[in-house]
N, CA, C and O atoms as a Maestro MAE file, in Angstrom:
{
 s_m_m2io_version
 :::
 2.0.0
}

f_m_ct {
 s_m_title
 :::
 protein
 m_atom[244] {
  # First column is atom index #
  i_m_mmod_type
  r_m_x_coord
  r_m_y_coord
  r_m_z_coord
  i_m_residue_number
  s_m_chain_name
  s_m_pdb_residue_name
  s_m_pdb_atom_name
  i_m_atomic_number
  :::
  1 25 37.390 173.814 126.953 1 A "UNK " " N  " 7
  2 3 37.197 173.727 128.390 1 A "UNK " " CA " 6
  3 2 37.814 172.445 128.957 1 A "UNK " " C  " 6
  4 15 38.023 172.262 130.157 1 A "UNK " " O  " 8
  5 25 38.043 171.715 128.134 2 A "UNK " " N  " 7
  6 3 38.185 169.971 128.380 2 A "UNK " " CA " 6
  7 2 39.652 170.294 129.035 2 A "UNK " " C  " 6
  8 15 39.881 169.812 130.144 2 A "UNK " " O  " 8
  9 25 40.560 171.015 128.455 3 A "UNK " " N  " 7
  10 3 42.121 171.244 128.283 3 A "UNK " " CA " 6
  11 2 42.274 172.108 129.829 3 A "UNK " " C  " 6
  12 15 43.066 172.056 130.769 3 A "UNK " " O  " 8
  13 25 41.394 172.684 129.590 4 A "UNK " " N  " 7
  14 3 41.529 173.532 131.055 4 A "UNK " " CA " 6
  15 2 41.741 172.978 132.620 4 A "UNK " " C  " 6
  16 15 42.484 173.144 133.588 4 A "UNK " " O  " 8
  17 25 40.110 171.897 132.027 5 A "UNK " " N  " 7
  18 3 40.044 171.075 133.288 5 A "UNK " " CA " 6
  19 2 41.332 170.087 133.526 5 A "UNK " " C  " 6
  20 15 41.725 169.680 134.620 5 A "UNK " " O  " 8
  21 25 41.881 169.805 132.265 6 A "UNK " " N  " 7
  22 3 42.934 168.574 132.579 6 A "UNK " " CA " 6
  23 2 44.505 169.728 132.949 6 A "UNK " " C  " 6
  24 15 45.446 169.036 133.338 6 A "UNK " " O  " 8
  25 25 44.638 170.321 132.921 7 A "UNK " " N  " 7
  26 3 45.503 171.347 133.030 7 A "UNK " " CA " 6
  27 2 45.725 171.790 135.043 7 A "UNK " " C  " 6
  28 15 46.768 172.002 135.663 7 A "UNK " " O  " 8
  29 25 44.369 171.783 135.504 8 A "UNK " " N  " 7
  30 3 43.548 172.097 136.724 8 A "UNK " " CA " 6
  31 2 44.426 170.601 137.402 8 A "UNK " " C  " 6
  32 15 45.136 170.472 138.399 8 A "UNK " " O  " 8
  33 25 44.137 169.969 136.712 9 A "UNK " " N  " 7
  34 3 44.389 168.259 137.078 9 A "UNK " " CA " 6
  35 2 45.949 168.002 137.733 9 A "UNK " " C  " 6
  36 15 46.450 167.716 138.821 9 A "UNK " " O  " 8
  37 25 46.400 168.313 136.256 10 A "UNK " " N  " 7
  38 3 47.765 168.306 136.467 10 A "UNK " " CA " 6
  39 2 48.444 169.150 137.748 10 A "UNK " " C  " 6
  40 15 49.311 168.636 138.455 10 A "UNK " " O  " 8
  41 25 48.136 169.984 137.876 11 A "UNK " " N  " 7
  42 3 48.494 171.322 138.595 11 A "UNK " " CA " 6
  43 2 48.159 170.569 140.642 11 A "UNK " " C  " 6
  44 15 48.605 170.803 141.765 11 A "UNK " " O  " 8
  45 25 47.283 169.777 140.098 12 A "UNK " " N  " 7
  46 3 46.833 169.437 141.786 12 A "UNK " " CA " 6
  47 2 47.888 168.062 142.095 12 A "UNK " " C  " 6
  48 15 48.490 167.830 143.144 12 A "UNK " " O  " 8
  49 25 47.890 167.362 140.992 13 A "UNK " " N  " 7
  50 3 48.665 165.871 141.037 13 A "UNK " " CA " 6
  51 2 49.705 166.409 141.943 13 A "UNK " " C  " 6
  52 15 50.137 166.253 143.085 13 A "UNK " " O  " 8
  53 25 49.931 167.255 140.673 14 A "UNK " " N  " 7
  54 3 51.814 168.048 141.012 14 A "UNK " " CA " 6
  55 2 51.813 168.490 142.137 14 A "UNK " " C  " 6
  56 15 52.754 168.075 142.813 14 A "UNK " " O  " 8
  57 25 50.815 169.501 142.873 15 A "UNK " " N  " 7
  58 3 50.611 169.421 144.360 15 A "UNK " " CA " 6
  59 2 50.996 167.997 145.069 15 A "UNK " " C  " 6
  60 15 51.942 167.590 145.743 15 A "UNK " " O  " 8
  61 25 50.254 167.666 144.765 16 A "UNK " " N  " 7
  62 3 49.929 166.135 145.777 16 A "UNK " " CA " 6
  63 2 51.368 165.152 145.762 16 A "UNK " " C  " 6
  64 15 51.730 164.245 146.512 16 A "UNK " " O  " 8
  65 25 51.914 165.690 144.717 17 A "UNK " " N  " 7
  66 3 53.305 164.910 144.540 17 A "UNK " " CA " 6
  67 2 53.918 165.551 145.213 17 A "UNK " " C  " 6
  68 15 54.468 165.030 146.184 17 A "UNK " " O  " 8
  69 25 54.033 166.717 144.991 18 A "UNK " " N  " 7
  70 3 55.635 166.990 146.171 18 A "UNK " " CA " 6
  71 2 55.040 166.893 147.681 18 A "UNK " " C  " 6
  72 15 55.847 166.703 148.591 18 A "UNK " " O  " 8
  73 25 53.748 167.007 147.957 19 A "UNK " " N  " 7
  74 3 53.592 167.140 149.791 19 A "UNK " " CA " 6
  75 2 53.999 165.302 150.101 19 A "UNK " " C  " 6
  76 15 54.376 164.905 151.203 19 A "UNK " " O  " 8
  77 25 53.783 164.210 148.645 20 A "UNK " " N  " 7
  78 3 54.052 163.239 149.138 20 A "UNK " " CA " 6
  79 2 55.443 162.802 149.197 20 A "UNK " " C  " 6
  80 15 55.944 161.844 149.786 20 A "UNK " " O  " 8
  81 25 56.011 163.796 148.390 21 A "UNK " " N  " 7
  82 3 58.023 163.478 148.006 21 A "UNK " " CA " 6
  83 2 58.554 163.960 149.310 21 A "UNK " " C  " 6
  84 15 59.361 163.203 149.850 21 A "UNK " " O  " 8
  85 25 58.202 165.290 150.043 22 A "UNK " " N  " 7
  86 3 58.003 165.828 151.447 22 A "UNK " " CA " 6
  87 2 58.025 165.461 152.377 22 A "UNK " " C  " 6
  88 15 58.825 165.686 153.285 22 A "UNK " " O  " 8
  89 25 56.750 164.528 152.323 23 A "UNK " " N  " 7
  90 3 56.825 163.311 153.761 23 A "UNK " " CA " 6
  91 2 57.356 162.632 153.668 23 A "UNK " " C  " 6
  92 15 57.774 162.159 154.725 23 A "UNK " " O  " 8
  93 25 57.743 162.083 152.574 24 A "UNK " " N  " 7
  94 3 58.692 160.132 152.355 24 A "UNK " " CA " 6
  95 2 59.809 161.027 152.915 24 A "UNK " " C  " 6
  96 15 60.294 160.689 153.995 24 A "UNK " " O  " 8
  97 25 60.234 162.040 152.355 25 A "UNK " " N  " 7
  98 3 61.861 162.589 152.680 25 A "UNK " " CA " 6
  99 2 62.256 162.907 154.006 25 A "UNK " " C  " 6
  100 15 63.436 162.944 154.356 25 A "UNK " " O  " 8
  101 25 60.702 163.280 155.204 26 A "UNK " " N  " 7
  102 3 60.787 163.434 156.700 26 A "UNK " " CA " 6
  103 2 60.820 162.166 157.166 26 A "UNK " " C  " 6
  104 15 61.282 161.996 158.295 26 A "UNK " " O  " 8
  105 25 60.358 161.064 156.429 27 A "UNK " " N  " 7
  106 3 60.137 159.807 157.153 27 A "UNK " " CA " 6
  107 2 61.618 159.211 156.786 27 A "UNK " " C  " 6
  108 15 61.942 158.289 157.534 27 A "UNK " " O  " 8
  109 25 62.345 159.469 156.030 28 A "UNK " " N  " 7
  110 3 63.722 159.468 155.588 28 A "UNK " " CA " 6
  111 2 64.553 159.841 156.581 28 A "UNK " " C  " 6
  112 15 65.292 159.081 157.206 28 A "UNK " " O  " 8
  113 25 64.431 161.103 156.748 29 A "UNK " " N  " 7
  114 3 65.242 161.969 157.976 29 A "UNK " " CA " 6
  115 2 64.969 160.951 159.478 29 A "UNK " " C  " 6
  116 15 65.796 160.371 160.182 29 A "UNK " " O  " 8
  117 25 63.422 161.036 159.593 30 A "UNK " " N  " 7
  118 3 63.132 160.507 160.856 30 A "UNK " " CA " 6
  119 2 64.303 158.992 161.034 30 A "UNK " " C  " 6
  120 15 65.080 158.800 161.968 30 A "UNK " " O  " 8
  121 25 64.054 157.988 159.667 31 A "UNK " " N  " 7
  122 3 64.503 156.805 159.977 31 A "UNK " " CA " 6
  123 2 66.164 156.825 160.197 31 A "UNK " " C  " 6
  124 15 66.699 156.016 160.956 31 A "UNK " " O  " 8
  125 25 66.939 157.854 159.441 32 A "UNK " " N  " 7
  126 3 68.171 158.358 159.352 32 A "UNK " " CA " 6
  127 2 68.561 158.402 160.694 32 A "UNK " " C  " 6
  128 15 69.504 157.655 160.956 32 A "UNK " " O  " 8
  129 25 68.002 159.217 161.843 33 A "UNK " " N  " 7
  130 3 68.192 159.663 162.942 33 A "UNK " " CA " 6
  131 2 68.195 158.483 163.829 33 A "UNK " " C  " 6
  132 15 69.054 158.181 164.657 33 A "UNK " " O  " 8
  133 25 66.958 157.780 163.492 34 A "UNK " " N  " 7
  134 3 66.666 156.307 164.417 34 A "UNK " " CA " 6
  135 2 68.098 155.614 164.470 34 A "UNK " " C  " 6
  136 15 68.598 155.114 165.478 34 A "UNK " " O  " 8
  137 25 68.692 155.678 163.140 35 A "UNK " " N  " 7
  138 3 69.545 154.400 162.955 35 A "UNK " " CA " 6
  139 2 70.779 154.885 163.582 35 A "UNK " " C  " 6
  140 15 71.552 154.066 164.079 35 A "UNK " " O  " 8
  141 25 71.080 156.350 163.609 36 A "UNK " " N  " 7
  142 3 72.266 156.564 163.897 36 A "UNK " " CA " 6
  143 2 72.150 156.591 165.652 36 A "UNK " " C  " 6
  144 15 73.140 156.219 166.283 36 A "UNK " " O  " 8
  145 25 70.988 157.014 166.351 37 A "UNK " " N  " 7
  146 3 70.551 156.478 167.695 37 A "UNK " " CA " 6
  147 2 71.302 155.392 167.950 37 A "UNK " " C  " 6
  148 15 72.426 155.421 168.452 37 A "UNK " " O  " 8
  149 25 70.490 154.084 167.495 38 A "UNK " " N  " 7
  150 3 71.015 152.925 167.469 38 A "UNK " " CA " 6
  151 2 72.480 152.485 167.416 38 A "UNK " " C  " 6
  152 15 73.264 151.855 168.126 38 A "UNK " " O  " 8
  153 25 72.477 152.892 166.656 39 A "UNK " " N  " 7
  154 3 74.069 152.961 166.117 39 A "UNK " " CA " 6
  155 2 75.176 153.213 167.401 39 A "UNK " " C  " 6
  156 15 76.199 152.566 167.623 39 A "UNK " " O  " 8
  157 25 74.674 154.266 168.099 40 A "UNK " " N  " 7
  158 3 75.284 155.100 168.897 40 A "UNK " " CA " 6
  159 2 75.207 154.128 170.479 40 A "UNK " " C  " 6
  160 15 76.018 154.039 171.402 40 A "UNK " " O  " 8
  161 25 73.581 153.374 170.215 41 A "UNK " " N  " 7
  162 3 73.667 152.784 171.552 41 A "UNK " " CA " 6
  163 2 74.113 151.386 171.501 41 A "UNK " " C  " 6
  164 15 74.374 150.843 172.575 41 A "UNK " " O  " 8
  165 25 74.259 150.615 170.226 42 A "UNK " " N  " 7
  166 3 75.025 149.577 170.453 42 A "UNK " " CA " 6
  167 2 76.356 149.956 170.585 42 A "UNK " " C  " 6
  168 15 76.824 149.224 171.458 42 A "UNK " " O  " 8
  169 25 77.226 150.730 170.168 43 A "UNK " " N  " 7
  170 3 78.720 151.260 170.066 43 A "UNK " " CA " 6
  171 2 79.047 151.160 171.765 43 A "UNK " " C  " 6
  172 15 80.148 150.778 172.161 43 A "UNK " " O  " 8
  173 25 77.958 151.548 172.692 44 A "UNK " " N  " 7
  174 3 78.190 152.078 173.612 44 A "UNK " " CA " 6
  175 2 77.772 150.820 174.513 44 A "UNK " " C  " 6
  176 15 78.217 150.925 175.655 44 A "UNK " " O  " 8
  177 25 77.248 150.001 174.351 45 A "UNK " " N  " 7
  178 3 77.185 148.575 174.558 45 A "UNK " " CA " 6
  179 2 78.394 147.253 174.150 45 A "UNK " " C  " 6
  180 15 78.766 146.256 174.769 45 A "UNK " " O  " 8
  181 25 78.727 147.802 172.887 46 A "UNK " " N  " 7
  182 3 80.052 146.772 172.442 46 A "UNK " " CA " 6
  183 2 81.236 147.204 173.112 46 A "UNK " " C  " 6
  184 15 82.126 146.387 173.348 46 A "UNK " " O  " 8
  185 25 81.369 148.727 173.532 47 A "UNK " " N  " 7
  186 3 82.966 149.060 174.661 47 A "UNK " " CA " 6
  187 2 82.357 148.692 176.184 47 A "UNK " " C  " 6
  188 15 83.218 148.219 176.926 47 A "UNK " " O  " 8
  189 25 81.278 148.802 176.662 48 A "UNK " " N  " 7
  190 3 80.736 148.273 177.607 48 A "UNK " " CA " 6
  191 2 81.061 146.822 178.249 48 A "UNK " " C  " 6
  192 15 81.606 146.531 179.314 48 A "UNK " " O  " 8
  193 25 80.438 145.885 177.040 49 A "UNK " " N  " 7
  194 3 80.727 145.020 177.465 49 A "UNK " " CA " 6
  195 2 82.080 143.618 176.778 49 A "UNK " " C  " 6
  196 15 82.191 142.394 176.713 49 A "UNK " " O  " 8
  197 25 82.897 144.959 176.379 50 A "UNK " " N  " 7
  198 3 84.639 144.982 176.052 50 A "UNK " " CA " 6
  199 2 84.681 143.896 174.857 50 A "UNK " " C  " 6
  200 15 85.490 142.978 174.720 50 A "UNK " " O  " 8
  201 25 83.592 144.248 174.030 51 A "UNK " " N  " 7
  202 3 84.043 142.969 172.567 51 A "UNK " " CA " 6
  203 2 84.703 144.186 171.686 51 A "UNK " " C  " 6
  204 15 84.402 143.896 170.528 51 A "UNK " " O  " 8
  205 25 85.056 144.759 171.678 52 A "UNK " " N  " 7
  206 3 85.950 145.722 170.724 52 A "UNK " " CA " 6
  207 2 87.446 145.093 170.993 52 A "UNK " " C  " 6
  208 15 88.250 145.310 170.086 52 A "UNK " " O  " 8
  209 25 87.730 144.646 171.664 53 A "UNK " " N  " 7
  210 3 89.089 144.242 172.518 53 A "UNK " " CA " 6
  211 2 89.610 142.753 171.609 53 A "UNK " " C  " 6
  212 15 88.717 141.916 171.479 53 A "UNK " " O  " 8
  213 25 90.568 142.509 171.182 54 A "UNK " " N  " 7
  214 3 90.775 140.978 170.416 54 A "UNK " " CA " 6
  215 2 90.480 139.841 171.482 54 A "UNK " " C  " 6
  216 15 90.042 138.731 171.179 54 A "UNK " " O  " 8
  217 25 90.760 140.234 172.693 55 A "UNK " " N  " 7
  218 3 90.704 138.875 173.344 55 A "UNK " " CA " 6
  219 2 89.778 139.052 174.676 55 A "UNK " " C  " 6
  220 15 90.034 139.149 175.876 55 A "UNK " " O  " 8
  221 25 88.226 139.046 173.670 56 A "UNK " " N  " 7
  222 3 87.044 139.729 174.640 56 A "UNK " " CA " 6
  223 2 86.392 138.634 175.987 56 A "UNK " " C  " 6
  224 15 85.874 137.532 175.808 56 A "UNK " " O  " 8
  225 25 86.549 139.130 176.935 57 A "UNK " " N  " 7
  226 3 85.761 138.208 177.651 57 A "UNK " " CA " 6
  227 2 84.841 139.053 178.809 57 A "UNK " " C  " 6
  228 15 85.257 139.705 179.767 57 A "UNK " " O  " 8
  229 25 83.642 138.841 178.437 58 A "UNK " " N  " 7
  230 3 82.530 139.131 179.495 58 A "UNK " " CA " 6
  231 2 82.742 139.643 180.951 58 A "UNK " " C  " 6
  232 15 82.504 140.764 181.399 58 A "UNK " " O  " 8
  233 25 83.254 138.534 181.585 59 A "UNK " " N  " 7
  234 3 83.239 138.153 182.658 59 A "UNK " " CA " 6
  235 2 84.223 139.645 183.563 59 A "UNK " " C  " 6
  236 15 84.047 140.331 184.570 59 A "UNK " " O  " 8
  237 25 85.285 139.535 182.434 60 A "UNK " " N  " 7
  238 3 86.560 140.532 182.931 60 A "UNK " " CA " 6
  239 2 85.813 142.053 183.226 60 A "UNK " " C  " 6
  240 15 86.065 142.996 183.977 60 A "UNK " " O  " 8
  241 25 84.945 141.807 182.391 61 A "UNK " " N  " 7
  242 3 84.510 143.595 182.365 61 A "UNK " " CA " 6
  243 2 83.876 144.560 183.764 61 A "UNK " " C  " 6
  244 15 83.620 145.756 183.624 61 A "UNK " " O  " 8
  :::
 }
 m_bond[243] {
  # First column is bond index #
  i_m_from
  i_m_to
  i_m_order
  :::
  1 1 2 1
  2 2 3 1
  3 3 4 2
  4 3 5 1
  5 5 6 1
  6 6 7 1
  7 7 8 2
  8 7 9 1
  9 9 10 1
  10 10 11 1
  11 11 12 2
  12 11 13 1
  13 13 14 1
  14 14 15 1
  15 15 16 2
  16 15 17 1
  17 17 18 1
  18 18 19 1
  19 19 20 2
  20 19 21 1
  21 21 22 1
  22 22 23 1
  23 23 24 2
  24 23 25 1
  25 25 26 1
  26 26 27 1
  27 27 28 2
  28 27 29 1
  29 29 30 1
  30 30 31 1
  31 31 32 2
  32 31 33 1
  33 33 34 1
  34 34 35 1
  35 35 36 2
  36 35 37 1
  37 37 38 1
  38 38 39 1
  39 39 40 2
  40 39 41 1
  41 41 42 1
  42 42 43 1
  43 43 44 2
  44 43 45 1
  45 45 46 1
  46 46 47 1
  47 47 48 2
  48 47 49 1
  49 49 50 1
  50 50 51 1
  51 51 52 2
  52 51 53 1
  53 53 54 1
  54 54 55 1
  55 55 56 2
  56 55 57 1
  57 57 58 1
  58 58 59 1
  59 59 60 2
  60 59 61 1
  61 61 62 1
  62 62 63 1
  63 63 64 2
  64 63 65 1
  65 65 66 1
  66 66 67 1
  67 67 68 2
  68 67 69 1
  69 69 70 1
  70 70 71 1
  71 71 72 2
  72 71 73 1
  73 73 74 1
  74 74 75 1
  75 75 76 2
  76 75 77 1
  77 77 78 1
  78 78 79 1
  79 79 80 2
  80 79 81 1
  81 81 82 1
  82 82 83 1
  83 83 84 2
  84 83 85 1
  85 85 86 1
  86 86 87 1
  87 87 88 2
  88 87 89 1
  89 89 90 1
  90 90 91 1
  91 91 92 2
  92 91 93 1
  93 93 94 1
  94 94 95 1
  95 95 96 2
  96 95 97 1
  97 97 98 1
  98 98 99 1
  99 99 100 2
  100 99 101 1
  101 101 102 1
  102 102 103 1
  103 103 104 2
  104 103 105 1
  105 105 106 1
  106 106 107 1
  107 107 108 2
  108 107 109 1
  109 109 110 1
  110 110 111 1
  111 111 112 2
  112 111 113 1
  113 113 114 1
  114 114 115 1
  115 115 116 2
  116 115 117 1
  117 117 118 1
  118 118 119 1
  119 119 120 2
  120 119 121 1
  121 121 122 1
  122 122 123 1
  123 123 124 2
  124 123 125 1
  125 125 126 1
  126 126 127 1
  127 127 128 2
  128 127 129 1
  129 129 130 1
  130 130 131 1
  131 131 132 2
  132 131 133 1
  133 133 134 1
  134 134 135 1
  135 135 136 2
  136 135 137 1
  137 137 138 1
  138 138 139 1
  139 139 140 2
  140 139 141 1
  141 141 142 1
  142 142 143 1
  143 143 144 2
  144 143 145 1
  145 145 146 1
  146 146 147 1
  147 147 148 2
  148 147 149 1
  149 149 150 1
  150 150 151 1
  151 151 152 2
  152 151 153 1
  153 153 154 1
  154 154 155 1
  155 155 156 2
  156 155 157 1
  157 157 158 1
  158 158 159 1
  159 159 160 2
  160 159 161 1
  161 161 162 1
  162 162 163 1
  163 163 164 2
  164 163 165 1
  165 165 166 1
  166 166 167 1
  167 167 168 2
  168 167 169 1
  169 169 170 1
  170 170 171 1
  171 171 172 2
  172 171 173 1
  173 173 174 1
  174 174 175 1
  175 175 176 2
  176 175 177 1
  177 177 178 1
  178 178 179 1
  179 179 180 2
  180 179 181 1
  181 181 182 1
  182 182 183 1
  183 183 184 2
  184 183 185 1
  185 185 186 1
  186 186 187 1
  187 187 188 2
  188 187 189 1
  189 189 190 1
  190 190 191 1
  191 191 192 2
  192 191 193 1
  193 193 194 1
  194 194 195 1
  195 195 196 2
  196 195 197 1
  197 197 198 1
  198 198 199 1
  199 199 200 2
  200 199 201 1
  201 201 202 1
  202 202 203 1
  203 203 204 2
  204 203 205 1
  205 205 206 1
  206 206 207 1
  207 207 208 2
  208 207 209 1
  209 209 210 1
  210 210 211 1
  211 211 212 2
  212 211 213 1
  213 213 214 1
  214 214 215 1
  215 215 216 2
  216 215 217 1
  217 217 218 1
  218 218 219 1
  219 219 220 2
  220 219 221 1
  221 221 222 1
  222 222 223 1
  223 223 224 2
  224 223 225 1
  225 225 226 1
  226 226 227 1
  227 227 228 2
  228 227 229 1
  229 229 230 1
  230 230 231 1
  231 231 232 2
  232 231 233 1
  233 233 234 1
  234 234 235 1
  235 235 236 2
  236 235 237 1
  237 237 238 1
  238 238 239 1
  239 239 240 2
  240 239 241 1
  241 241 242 1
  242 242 243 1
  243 243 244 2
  :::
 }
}
């Protein structure tokens, strides 16, 4: 009976492991998305305010 119960055991861990491999991997996706956001809104800030340019100046923009 001992084997059974530890068998029972295993079987739930292994549950509990993938719903937690699951979420780390959405919180993955989620942070993935954040960064490329970001990404997207500084890009759109650096042609904005014309430092992509070799000879950047503020003022000109």
């Amino acid at each position: 009976m001992c084997s059974v119960t530890n068998i029972q055991q295993v079987k739930w861990q292994l549950h509990a492991d993938m719903e937690k491999l699951k979420d780390i991997d959405e919180q993955i996706a989620g942070a993935e998305r954040a960064m490329s956001l970001l990404a997207e809104r500084r890009r759109e800030l650096v042609n904005r305010l014309g430092l992509n340019k070799p000879d950047h100046d503020p003022e000109a923009a």
